[in-house]
N, CA and C atoms of all chains as a GROMACS GRO file, in nm:
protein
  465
    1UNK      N    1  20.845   6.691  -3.744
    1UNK     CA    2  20.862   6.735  -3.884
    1UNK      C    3  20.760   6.844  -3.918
    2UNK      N    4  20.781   6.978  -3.978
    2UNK     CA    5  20.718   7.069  -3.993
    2UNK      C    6  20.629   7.040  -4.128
    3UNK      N    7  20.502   7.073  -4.168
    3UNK     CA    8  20.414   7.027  -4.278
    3UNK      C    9  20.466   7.056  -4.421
    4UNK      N   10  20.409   6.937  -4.477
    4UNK     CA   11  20.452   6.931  -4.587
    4UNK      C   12  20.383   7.043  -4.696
    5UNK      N   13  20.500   7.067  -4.857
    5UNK     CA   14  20.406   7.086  -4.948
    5UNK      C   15  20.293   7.005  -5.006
    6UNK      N   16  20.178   7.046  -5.022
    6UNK     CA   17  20.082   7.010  -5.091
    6UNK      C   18  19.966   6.973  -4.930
    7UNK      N   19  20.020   6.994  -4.793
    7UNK     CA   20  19.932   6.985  -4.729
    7UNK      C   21  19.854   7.108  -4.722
    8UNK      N   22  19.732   7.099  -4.648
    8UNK     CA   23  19.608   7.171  -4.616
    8UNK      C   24  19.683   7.277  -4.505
    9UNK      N   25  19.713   7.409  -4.516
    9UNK     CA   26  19.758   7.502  -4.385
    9UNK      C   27  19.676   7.449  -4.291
   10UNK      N   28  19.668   7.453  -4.179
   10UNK     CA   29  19.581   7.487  -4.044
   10UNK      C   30  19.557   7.562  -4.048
   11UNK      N   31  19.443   7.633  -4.006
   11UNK     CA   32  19.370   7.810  -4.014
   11UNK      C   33  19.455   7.801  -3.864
   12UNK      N   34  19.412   7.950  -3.831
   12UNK     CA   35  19.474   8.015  -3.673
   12UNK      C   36  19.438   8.117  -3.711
   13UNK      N   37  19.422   8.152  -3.598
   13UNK     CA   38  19.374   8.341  -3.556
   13UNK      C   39  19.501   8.383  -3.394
   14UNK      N   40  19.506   8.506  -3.440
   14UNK     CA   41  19.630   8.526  -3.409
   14UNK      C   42  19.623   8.710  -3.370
   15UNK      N   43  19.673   8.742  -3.307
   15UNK     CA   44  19.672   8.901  -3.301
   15UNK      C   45  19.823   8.974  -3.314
   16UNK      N   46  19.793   9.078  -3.368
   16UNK     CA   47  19.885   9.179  -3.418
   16UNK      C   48  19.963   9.228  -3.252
   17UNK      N   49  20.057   9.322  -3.318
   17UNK     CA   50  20.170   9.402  -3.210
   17UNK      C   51  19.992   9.528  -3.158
   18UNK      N   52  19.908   9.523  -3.238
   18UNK     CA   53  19.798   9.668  -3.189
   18UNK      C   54  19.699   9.575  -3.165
   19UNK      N   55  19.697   9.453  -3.119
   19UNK     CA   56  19.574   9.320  -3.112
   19UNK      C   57  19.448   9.350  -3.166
   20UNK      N   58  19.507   9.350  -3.334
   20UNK     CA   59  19.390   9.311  -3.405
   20UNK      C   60  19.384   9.184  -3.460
   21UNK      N   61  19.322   9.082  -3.439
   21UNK     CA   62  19.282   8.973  -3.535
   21UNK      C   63  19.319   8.926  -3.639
   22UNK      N   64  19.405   8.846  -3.669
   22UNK     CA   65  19.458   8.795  -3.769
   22UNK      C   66  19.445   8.655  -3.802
   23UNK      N   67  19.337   8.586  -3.886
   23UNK     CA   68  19.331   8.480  -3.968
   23UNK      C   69  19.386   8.418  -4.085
   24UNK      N   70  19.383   8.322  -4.138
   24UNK     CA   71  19.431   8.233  -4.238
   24UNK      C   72  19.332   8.264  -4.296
   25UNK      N   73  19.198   8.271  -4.255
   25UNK     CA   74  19.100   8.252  -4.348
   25UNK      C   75  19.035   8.374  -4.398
   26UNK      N   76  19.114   8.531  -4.322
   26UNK     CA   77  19.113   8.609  -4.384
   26UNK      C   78  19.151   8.645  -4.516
   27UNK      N   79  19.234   8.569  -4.609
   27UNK     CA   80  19.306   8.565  -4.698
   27UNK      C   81  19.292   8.465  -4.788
   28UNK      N   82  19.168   8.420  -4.773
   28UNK     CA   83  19.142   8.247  -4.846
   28UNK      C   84  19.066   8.317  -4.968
   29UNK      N   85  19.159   8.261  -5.066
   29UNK     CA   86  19.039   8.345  -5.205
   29UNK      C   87  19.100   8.444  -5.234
   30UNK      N   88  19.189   8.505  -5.156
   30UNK     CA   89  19.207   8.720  -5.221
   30UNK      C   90  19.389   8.633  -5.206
   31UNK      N   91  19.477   8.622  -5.131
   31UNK     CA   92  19.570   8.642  -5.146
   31UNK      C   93  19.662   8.487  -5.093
   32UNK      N   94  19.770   8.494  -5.166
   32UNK     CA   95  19.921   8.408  -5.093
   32UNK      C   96  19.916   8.465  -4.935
   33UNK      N   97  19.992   8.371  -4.903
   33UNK     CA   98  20.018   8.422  -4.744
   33UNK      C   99  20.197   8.340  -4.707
   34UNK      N  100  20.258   8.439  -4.664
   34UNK     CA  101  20.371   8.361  -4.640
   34UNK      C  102  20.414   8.394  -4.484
   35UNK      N  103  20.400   8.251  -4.419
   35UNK     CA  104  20.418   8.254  -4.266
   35UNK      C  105  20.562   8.248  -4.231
   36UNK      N  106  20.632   8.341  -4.140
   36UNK     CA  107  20.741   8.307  -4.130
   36UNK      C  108  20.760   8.321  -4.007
   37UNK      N  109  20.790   8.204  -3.886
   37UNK     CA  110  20.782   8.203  -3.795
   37UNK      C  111  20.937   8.237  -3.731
   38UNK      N  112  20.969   8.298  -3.649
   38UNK     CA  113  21.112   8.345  -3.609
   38UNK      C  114  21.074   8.330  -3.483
   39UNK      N  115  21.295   8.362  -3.463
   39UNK     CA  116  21.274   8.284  -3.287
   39UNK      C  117  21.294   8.432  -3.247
   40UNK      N  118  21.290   8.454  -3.115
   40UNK     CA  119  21.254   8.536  -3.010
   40UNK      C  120  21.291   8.663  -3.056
   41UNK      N  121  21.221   8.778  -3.020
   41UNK     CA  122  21.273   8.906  -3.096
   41UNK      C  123  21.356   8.961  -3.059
   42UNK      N  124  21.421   8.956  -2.973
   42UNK     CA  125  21.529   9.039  -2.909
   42UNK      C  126  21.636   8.935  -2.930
   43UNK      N  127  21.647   8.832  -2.977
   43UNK     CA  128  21.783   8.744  -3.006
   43UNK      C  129  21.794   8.813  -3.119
   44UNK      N  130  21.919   8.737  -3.188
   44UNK     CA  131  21.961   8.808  -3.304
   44UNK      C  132  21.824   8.735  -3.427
   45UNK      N  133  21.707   8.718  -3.419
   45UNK     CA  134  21.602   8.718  -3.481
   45UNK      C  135  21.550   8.771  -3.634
   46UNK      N  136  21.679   8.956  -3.776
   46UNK     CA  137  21.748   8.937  -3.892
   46UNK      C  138  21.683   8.912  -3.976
   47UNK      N  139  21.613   8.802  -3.936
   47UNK     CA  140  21.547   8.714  -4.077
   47UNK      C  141  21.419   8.811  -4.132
   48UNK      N  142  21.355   8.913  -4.036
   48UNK     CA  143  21.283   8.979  -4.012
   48UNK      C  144  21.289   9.119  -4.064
   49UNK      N  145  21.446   9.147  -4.073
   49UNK     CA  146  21.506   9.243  -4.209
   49UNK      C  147  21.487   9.215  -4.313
   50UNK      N  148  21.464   9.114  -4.354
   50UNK     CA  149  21.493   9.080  -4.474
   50UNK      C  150  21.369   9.077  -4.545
   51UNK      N  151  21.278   9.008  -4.447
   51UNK     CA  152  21.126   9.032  -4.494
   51UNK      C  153  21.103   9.149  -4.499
   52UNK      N  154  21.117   9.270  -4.469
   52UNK     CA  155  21.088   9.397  -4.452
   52UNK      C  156  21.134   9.481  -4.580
   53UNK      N  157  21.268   9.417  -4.585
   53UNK     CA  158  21.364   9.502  -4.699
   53UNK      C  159  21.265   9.442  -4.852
   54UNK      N  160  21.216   9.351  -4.861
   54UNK     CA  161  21.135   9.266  -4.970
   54UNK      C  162  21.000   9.256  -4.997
   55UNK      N  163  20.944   9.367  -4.884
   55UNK     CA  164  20.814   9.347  -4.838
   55UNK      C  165  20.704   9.402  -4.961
   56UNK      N  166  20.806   9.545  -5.050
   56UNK     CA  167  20.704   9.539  -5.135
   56UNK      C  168  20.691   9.466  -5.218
   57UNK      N  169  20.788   9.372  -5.285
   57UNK     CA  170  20.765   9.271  -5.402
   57UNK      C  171  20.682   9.190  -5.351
   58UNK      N  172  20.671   9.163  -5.254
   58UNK     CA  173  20.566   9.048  -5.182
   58UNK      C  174  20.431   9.119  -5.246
   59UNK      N  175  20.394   9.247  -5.152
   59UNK     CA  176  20.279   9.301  -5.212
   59UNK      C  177  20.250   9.276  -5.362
   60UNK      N  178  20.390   9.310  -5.507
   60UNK     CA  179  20.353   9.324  -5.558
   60UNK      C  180  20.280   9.188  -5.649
   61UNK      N  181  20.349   9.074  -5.551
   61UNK     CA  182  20.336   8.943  -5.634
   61UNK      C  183  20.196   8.943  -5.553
   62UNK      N  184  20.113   8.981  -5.456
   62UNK     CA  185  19.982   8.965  -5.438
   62UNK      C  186  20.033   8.872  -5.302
   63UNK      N  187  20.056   8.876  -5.260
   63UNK     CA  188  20.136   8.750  -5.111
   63UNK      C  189  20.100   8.880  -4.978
   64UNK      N  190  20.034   8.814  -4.875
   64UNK     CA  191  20.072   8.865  -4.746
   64UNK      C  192  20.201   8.824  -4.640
   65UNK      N  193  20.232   8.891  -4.599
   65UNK     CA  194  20.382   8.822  -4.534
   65UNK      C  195  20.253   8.851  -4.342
   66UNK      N  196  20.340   8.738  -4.306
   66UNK     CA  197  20.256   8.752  -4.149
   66UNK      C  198  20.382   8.692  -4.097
   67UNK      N  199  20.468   8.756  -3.974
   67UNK     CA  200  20.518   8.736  -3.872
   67UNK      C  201  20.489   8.650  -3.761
   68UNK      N  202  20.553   8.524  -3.758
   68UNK     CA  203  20.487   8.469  -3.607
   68UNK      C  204  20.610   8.468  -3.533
   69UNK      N  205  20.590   8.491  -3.381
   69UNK     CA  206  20.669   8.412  -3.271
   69UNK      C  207  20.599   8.421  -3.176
   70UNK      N  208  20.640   8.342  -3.038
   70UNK     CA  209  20.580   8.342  -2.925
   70UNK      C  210  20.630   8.412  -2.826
   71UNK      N  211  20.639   8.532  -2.911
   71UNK     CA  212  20.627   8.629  -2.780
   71UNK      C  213  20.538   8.722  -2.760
   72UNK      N  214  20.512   8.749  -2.628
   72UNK     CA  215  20.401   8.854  -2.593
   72UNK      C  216  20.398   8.950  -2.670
   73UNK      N  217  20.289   9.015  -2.646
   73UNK     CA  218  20.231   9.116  -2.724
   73UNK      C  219  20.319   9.279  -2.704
   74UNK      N  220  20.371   9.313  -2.616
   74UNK     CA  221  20.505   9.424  -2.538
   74UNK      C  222  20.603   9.414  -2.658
   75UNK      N  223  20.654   9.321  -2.635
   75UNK     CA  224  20.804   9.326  -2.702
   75UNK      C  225  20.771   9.309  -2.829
   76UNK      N  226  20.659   9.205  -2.885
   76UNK     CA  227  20.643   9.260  -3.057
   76UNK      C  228  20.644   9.357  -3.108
   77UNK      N  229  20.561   9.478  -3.042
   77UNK     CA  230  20.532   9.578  -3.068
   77UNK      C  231  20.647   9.636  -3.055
   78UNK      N  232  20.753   9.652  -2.977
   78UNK     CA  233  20.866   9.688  -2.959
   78UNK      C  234  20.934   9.649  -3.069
   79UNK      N  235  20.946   9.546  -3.108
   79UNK     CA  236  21.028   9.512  -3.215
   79UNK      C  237  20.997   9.522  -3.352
   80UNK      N  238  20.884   9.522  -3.366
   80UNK     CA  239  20.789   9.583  -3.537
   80UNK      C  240  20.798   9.716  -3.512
   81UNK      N  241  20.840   9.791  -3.388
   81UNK     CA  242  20.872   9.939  -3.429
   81UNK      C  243  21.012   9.992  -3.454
   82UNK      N  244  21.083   9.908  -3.367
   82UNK     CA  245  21.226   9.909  -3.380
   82UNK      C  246  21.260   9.868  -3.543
   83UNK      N  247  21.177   9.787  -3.598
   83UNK     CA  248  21.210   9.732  -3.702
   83UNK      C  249  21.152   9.822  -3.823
   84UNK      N  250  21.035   9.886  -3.812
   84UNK     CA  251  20.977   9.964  -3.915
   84UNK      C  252  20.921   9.864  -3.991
   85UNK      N  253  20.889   9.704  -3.999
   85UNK     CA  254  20.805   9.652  -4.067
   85UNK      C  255  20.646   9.702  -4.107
   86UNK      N  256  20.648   9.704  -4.213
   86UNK     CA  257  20.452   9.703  -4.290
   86UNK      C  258  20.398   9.584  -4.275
   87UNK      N  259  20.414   9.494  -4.233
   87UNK     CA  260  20.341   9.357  -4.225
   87UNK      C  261  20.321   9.318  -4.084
   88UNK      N  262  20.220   9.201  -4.062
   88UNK     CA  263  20.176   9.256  -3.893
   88UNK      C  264  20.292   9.100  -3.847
   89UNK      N  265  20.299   9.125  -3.733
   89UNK     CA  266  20.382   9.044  -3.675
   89UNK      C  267  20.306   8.980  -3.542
   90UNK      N  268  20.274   8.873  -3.558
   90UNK     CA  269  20.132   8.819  -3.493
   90UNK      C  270  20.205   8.725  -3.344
   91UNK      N  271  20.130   8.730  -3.236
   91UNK     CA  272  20.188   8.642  -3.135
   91UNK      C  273  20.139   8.521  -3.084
   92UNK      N  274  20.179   8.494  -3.088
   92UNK     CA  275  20.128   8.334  -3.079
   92UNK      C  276  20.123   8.285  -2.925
   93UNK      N  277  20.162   8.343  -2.832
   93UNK     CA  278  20.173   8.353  -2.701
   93UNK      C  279  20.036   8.394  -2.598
   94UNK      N  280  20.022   8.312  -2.525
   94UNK     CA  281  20.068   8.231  -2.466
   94UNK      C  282  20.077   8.092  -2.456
   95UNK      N  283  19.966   8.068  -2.578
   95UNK     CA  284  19.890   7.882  -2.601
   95UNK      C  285  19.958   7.804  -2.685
   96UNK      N  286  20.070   7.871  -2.791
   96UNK     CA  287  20.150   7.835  -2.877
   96UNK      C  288  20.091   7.716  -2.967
   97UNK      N  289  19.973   7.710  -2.990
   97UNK     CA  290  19.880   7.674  -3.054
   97UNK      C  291  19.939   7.656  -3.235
   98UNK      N  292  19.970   7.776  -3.308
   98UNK     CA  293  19.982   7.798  -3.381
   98UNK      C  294  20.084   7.731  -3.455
   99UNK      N  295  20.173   7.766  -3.354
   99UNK     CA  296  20.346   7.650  -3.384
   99UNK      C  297  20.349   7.534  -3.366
  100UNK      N  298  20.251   7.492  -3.233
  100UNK     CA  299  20.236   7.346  -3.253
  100UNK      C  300  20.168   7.303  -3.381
  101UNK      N  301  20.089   7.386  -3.444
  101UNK     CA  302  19.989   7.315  -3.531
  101UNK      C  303  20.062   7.318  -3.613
  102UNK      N  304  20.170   7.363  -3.681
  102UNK     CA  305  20.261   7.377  -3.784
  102UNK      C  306  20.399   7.334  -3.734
  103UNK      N  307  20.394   7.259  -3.611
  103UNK     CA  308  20.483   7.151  -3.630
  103UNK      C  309  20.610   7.265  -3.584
  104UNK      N  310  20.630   7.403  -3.555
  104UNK     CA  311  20.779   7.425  -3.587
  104UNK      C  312  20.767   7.466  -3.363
  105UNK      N  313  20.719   7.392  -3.315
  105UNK     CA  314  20.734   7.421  -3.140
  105UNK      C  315  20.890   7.353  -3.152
  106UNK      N  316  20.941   7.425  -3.036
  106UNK     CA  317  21.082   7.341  -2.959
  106UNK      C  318  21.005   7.340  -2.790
  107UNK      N  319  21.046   7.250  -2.734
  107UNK     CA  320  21.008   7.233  -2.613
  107UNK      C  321  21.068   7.295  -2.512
  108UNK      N  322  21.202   7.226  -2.506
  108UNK     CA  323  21.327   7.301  -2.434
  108UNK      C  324  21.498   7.390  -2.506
  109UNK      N  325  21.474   7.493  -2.476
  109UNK     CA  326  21.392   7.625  -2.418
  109UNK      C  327  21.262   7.628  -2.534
  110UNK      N  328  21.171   7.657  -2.471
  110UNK     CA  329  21.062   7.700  -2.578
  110UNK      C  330  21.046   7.787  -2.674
  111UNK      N  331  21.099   7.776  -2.786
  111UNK     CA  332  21.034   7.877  -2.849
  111UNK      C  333  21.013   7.823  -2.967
  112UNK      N  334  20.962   7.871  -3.051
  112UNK     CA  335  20.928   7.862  -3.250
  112UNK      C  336  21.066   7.835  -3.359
  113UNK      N  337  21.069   7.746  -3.409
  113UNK     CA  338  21.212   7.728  -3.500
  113UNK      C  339  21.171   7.827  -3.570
  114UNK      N  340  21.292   7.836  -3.680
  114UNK     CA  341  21.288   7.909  -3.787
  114UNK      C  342  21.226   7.848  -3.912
  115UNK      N  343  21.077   7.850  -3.928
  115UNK     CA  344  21.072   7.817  -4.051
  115UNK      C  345  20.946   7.862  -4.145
  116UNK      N  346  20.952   7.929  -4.285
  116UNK     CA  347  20.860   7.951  -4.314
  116UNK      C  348  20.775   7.910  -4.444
  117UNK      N  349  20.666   7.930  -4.421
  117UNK     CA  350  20.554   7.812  -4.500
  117UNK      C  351  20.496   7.926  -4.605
  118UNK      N  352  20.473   7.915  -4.714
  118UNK     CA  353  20.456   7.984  -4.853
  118UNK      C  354  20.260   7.914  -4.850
  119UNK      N  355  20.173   7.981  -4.834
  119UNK     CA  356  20.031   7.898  -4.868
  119UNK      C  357  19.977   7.947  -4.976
  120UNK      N  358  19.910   7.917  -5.090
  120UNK     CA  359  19.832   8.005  -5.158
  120UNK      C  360  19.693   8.001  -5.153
  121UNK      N  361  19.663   8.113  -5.209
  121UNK     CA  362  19.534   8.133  -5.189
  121UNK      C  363  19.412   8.067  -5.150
  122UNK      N  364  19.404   7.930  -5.212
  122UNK     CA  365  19.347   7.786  -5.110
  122UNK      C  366  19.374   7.735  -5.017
  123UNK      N  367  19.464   7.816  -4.912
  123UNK     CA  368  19.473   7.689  -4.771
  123UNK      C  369  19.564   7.628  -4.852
  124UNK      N  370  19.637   7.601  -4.935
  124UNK     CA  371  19.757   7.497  -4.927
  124UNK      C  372  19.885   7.537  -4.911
  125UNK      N  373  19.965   7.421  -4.893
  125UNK     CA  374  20.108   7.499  -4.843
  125UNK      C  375  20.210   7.461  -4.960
  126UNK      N  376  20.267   7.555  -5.022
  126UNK     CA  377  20.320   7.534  -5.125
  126UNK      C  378  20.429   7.568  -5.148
  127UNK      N  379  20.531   7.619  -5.030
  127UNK     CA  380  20.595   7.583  -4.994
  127UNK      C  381  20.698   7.595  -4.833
  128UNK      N  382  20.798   7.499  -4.797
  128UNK     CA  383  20.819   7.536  -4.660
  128UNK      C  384  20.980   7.605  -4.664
  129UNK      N  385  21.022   7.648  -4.598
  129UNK     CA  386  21.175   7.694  -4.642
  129UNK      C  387  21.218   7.681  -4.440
  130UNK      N  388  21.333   7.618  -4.428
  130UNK     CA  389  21.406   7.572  -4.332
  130UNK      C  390  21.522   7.625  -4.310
  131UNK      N  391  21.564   7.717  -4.242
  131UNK     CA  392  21.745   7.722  -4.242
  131UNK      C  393  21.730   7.797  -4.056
  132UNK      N  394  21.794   7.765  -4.009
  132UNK     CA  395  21.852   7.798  -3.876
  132UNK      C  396  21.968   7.940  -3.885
  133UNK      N  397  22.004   7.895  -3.996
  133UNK     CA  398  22.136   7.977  -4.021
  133UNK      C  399  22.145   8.084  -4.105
  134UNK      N  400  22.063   8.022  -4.209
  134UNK     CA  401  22.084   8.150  -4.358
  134UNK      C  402  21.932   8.222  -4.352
  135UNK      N  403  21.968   8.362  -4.286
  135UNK     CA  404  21.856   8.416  -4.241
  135UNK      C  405  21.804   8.473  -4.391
  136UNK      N  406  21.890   8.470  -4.489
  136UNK     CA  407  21.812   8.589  -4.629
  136UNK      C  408  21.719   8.472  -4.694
  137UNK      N  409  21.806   8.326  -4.696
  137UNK     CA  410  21.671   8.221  -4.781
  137UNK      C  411  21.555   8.237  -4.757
  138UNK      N  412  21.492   8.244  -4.624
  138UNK     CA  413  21.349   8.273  -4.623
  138UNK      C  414  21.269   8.353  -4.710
  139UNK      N  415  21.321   8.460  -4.688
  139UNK     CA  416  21.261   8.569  -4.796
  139UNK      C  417  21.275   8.561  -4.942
  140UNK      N  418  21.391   8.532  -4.984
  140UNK     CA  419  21.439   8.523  -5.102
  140UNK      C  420  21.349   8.409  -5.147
  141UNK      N  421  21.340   8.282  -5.106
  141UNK     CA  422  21.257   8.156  -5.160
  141UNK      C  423  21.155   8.183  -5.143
  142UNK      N  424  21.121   8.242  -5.028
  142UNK     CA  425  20.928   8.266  -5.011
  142UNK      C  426  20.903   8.395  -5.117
  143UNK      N  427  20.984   8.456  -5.157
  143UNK     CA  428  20.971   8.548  -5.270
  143UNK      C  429  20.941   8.469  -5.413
  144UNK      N  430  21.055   8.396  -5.423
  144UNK     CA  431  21.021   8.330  -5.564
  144UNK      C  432  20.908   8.236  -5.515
  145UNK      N  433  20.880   8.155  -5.472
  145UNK     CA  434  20.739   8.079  -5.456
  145UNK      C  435  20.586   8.134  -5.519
  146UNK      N  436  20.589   8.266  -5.421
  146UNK     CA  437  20.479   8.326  -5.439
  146UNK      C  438  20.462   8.394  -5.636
  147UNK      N  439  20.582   8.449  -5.651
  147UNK     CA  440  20.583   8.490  -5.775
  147UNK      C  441  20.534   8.380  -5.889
  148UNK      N  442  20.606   8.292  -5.857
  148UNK     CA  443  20.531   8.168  -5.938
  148UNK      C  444  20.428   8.128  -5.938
  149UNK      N  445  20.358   8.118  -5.798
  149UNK     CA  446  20.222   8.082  -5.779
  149UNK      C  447  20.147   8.226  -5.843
  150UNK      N  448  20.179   8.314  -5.865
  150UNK     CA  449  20.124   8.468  -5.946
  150UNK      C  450  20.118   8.414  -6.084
  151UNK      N  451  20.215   8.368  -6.100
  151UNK     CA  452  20.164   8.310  -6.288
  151UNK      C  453  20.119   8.217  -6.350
  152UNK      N  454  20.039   8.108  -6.228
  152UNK     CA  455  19.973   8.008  -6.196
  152UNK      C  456  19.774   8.060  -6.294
  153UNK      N  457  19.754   7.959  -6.363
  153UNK     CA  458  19.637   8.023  -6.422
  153UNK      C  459  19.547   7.994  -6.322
  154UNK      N  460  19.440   8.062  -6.278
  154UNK     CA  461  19.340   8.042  -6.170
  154UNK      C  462  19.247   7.967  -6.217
  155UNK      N  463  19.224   7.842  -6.137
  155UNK     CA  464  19.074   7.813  -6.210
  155UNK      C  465  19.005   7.783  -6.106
   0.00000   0.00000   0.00000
């Protein structure tokens, strides 16, 4: 079962398509964040 | 697809104050291939090879491996406020993670 509303995100760090660094906790305090995880990029994705 | 749609919506996101972040588990080659093919402004992050990320959010498939479709709305505290699910209806994502965030915009801060 994928997490609920009202749970705590998990932080993760993560890198870009140019591998820069990408956190959860870059964004803690300044902004929303909306994760949208998709399946493979070359399927119809 | 679903990935059009975020793109086509990407500035209201900005304007409601929301970052949109891309995950799947694929290498770092073909993202880049595909955030150019695609012309997205938002980074499209890989989660590959430890799949760490998807497990921790619950959306791993085992066999064949890859990341379901699903995306999680957080605001500004680390919380998740909301999740949106469809396999099928690739525009809900965007469209609901659109209204989410907008709402959480008129949320009084304290």
């Amino acid at each position: 079962m994928p997490l609920k509303v009202g749970d705590i995100a998990p932080d993760f760090t993560l890198m870009d398509s140019t591998r820069n660094r990408v956190s959860l906790a870059d964004f803690k305090g300044e902004k929303a964040v909306v994760m949208a995880f998709y399946v493979l990029a070359f399927t119809p994705g | 697809m679903e990935m059009k749609c975020f793109r086509d919506v990407a500035g209201d996101f900005e304007e409601a104050g929301a970052q949109v972040l891309g995950v799947s588990i694929d290498p770092f080659p073909s993202q880049g291939a595909f955030a150019k093919e695609l012309g997205v402004t938002f980074p499209l992050l890989s989660d590959w090879p430890q799949f760490a990320t998807a497990k921790g959010y619950d959306v791993w498939r085992e066999s064949p491996p890859l990341a379901k479709r699903v995306t999680y709305v957080i605001d500004k505290d680390g919380i998740i406020r909301g999740v949106i699910e469809s396999e099928s209806d690739m525009e809900v994502h965007s469209r609901d993670a659109l209204r989410i965030v907008k709402e959480l915009a008129q949320l009084p801060g304290c």
